[in-house]
C-alpha positions in Angstrom: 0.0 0.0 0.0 1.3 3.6 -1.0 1.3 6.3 1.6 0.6 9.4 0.5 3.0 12.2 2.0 1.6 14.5 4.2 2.4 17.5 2.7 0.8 16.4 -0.7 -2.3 15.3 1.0 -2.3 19.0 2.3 -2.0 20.6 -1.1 -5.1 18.8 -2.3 -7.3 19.5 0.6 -6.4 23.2 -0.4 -6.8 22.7 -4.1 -10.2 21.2 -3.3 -10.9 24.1 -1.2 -9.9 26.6 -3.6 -11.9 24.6 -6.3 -14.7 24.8 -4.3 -14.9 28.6 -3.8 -13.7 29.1 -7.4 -16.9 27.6 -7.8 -19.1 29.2 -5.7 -18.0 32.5 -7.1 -18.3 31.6 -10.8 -21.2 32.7 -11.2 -20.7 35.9 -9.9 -17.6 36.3 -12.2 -19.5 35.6 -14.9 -23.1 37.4 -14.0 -23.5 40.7 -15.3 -27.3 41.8 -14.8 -27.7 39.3 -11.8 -30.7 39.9 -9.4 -30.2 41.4 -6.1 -29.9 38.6 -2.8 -33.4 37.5 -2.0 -33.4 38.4 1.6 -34.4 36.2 4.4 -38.2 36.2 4.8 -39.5 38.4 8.3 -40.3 36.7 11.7 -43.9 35.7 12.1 -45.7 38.3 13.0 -46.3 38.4 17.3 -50.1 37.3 18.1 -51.9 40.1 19.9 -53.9 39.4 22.7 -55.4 42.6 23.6 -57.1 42.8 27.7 -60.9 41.8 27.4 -61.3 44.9 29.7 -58.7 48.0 30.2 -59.3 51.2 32.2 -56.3 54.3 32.1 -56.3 57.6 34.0 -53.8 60.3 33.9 -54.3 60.7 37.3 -52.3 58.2 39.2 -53.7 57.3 42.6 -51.8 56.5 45.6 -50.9 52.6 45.8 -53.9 51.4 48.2 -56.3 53.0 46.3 -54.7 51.6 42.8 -54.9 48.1 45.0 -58.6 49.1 45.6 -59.2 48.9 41.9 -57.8 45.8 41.5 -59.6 44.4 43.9 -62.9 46.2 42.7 -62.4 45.1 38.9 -61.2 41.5 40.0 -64.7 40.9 41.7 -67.0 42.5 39.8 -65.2 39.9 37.0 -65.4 36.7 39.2 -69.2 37.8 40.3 -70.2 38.5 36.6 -68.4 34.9 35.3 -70.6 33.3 38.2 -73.8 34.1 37.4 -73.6 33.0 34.3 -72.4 29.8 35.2 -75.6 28.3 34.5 -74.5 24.4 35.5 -72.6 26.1 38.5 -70.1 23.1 37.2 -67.3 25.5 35.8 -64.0 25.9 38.3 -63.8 29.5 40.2 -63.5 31.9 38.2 -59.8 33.2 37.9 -59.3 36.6 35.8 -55.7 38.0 35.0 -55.9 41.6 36.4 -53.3 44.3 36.4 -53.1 48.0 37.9 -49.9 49.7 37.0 -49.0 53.3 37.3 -46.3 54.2 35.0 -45.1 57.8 34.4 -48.3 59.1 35.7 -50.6 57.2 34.0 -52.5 54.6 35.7 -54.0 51.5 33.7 -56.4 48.8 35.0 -56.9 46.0 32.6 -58.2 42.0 32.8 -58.1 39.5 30.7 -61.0 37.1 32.0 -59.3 34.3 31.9 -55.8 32.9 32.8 -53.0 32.7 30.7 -53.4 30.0 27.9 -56.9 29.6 28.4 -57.1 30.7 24.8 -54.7 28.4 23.1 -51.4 28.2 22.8 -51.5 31.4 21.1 -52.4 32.9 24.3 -49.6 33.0 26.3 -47.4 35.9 27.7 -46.1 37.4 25.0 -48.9 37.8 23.1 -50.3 39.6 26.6 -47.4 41.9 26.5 -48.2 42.8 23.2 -51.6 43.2 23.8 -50.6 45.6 27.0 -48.4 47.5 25.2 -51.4 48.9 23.4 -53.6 50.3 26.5 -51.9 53.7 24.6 -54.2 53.9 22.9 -57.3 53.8 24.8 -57.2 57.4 25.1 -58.0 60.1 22.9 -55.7 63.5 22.8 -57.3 65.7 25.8 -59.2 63.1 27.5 -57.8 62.2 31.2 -59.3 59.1 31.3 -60.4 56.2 28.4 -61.2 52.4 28.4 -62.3 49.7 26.0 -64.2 46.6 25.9 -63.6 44.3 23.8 -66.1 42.5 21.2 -64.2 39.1 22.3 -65.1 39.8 25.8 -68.6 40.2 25.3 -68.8 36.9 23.6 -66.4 35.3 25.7 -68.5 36.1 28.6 -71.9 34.9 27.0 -69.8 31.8 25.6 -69.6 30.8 29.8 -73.8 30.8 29.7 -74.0 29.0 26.6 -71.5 26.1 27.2 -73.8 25.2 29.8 -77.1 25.4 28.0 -78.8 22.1 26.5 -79.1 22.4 22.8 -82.5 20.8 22.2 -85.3 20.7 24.4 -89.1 20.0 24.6 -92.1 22.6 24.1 -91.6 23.1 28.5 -88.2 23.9 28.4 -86.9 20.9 29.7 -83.5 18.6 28.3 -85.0 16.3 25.8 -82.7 15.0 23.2 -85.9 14.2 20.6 -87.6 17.3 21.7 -88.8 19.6 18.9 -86.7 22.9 20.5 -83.3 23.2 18.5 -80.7 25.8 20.0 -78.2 26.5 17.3 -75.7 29.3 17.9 -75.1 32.5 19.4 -73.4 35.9 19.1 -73.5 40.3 19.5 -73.7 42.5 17.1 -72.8 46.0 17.5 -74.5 49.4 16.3 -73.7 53.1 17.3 -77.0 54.3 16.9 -80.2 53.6 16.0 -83.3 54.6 13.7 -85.1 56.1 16.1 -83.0 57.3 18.8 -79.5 58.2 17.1 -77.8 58.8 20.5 -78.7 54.8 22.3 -76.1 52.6 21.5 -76.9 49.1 20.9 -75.1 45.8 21.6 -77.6 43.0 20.4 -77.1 39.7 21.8 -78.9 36.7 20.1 -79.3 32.9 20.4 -80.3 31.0 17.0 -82.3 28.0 16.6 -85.5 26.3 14.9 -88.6 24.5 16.1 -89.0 21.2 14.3 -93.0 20.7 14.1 -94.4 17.4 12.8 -94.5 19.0 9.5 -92.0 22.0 9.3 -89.1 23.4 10.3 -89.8 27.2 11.9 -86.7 29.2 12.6 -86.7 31.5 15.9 -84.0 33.6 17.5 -84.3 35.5 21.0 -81.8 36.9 23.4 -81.4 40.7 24.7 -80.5 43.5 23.6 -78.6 46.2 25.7 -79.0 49.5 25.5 -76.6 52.1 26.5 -76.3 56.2 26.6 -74.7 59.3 28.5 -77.1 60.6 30.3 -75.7 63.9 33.1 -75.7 63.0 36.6 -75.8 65.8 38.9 -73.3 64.9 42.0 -74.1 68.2 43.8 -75.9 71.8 43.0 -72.3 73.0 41.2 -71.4 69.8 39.5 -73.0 67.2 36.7 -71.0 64.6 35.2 -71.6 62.6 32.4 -72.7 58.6 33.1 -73.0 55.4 30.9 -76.2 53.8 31.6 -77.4 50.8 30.4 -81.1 49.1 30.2 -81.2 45.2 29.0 -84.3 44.3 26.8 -85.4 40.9 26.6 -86.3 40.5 22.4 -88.0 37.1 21.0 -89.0 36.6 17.2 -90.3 32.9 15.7 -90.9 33.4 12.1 -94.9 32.4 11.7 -96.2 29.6 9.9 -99.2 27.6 10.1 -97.6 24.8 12.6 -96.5 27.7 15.2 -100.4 29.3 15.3 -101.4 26.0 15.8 -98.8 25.1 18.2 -99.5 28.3 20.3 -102.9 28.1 20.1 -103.0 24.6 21.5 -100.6 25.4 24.1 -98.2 23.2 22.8 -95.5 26.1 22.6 -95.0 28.4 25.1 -92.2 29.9 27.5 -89.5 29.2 24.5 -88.3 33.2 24.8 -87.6 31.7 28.6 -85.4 29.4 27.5 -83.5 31.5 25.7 -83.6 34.1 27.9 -81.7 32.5 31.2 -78.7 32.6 28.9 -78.7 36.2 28.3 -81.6 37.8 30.5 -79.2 40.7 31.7 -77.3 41.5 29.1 -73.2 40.9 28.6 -73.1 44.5 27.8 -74.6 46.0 30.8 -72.9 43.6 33.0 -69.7 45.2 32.0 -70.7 48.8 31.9 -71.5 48.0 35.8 -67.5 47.6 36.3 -67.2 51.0 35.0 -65.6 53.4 37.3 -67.4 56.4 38.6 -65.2 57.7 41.3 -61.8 57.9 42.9 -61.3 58.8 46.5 -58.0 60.4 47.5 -57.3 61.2 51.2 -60.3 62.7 53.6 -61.4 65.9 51.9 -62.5 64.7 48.2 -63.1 62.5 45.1 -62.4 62.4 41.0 -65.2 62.3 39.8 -65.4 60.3 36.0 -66.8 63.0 33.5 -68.0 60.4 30.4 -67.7 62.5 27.0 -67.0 60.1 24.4 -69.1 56.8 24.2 -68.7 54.7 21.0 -70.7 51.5 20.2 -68.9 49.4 17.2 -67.5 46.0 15.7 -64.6 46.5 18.0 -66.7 46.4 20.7 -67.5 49.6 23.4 -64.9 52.6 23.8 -65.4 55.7 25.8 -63.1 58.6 27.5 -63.6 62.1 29.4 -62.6 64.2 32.1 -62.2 64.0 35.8 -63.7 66.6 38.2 -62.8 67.1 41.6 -66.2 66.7 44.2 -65.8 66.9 48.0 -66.5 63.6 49.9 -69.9 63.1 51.0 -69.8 59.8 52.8 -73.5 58.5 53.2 -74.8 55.1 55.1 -77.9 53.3 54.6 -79.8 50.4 57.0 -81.6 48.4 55.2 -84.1 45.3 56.8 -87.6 45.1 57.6 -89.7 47.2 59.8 -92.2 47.5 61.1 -91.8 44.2 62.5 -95.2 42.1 63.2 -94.5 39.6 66.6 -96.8 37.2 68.4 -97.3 38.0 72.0 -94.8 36.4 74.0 -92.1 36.0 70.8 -89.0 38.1 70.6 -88.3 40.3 67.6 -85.6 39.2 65.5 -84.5 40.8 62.1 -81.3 40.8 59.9 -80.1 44.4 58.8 -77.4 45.2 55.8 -75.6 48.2 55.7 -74.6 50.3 52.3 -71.8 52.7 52.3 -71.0 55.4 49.1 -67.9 57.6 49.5 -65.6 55.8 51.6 -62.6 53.4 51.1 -62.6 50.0 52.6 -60.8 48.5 54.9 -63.6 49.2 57.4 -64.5 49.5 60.9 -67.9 49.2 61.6 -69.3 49.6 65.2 -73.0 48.0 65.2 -75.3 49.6 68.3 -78.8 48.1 68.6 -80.4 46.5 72.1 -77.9 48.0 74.1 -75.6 45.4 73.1 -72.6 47.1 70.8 -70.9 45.2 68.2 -67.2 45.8 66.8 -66.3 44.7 63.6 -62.5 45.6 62.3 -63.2 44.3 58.6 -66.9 44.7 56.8 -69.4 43.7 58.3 -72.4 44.2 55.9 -75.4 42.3 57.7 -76.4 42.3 61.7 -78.7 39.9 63.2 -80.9 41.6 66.1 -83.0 40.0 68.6 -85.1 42.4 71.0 -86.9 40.5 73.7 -90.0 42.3 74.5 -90.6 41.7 78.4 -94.2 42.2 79.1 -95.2 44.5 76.4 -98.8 44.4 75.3 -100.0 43.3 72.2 -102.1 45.9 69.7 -99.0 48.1 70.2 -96.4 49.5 68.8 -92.5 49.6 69.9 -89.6 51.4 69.0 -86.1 50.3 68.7 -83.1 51.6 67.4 -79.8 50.2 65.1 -77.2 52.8 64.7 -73.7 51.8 62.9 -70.6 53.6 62.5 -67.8 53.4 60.1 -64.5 54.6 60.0 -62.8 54.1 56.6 -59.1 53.3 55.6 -58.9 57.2 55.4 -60.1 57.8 59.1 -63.4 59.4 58.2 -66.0 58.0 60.0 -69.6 58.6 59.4 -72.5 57.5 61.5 -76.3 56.2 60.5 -79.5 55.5 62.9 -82.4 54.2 62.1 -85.6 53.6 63.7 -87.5 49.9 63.6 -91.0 49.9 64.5 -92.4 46.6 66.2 -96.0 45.5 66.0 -97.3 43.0 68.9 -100.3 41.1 67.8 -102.1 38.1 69.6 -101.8 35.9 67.1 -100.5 36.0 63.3 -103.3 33.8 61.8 -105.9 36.2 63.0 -108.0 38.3 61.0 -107.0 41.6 60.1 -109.8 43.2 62.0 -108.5 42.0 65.3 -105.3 43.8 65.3 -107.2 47.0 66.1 -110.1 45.0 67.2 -109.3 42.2 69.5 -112.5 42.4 71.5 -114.3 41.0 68.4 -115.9 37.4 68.6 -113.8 36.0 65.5 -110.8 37.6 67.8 -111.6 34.9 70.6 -108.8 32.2 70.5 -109.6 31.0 73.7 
């Protein structure tokens, strides 16, 4: 066998080399008019995945109160994803929520879902991208803007409908041969209307047919919300502009000769119902409830949310304003029965729920009612009295008392009485006549 020398094997590994780039640049050398490099093609483009829900201020407020919105959007979210959890079988509700304030500008935004919820699309870069857009949410002059998203509407409704049987008898009930045939649903957006140019309109409509014995009649029903800004006064020197929304249940069944019959006979009935538990209050108007109308800020006063701009469209809802500065006016109201009507001999018991406007939770409540007082350091919103009545005689009426106080995160406190009337009677299956007349013969339980 013949060994090749070492330094020969080198010079034709180069000449192959040099063979091979002669080669590649050939062409080139011998190319006059050649096209230009085809460059390499772009990245895919990032998938946006814009908030459901995004609120931004160019006021920024102190931390606990930005906290406070958080909190305030995350459970208006969870409370509006529950009630339409028809089946009550989905798991608890878990929205993404963020409240950032970032060179002055403060942004509150959710996603109602968690992260890949979606897809595999939706993950946190296509979130980023989608946050990196709350810019635009405002308008040039307006302090405050926010959006809703079409997706969100739908995605909300879609939480009703997953749970909703698709065919049904003429009752309403699950029957997988009955003649009731729910087929799809969706919204459809309008920024005014014929007859009212300045009501916007989300309309939110289920789909389906009702197979008779000889034809096939087609039916939708659903709600529709409408919303306008209408002025709110806050007090005599200042009026701010609202969002408010009315839902309107809407039902339609094309007629034929087999639905006359059918409703004439009785045979169908309560179909608009049906439909209706999936969107009786509609997916608009559950959102504009989240909207904000207020900021408090220390003892002394509040932002109040001036709505100017209010846009209805396939992108979904959109509005912006001012903010106007209001003094505090913290108000409480008791709420429970009274009077209360009590058998001779039986204590009076009643459950009372108190509302507060105009101050920012934590609270202390202090509950006073039967000489007994009761401390709360957290919310307490209900309290359960019992007022034992001694010897008190019955066609008469008592008077007790419930007064709460509060004292807010802020240190203003506010204070609320109210009167509860009590009624003794002999006995509550008596006729009316002997509460005023117990002397009466029918009055005799004895």
């Amino acid at each position: 066998m013949t060994t090749v020398p070492q330094t020969l094997r080198s010079m034709v590994f180069g000449a192959a080399l040099l063979t091979l780039g002669l080669a590649q640049q050939a062409p080139a050398a011998i190319c006059l008019n050649c096209p230009p490099p085809i460059p390499p093609p772009p990245p895919p483009p990032v998938v946006v995945s814009l908030p459901d829900f995004v609120f931004q201020t160019t006021s920024c407020p102190d931390q606990k109160e930005l906290d406070n919105m958080k909190a305030t959007l995350t459970t208006a979210l969870k409370v509006a994803e529950q009630a339409l959890d028809l089946q009550l079988d989905d798991p608890p509700p878990d929205p993404e929520v963020h409240a950032v304030c970032v060179q002055g500008i403060a942004t509150v935004g959710a996603w109602l879902f968690p992260v890949g919820y979606l897809g595999a699309w939706d993950n946190n870069t296509s979130r980023n991208a989608g946050w990196a857009l709350n810019d635009t949410v405002r308008q040039p002059g307006e302090a405050f803007g926010l959006r809703v998203t079409k997706e969100g509407i739908n995605r909300l409704l879609d939480i009703a409908w997953r749970d909703q049987v698709r065919t049904l008898d003429t009752n309403g009930n699950y029957d997988p041969n009955g003649s009731i045939h729910l087929v799809s649903f969706g919204s459809s957006f309008y920024d005014s209307n014929a007859y009212f140019p300045w009501i916007k309109l989300v309309d939110t409509r289920v789909t389906g047919y009702y197979s008779g014995p000889f034809t096939q009649t087609n039916f939708y029903g659903g709600v529709a919300d409408y919303l306008w800004l209408t002025p709110v006064v806050v007090n005599p020197s200042l009026t701010v502009g609202q969002i408010v929304c009315s839902s309107d249940p809407e039902w339609h069944m094309d007629t034929t000769i087999e639905t006359v019959l059918a409703t004439v006979f009785g045979v169908l009935h309560n179909v608009d119902q049906m439909v209706g538990q999936i969107a009786n209050d509609g997916p608009a108007c559950r959102l504009t409830r989240m909207l904000p109308l207020q900021v408090l800020f220390g003892q002394s006063g509040k932002l109040m949310f001036d709505y100017t701009r209010f846009h209805v469209d396939t992108k979904g809802i959109t509005a912006g304003g001012a903010l106007k500065f209001a003094p505090r006016a913290p108000v409480l109201t008791i709420n429970g029965p009274s009077p209360l009507v009590v058998e001779y001999g039986d204590p009076a018991t009643a459950t009372y729920t108190l509302d507060v406007t105009d101050m920012r939770p934590p609270y202390k409540v202090t509950w006073t009612a039967n000489g007994v007082t009761q401390t709360n350091t957290s919310y307490s919103p209900s309290l359960t009295v019992t007022w034992n009545l001694g010897n008190a005689k019955p066609v008469s009426y008592l008077s007790r008392t419930i007064t709460a106080t509060v004292v807010d995160a802020d240190a203003k406190a506010a204070s609320v009485s109210r009167t509860v009337s009590i009624k003794l009677q002999w006995d509550a299956d008596l006729p009316p006549i002997c509460h005023i007349h117990p002397y009466l013969p029918e009055c005799d339980i004895y």
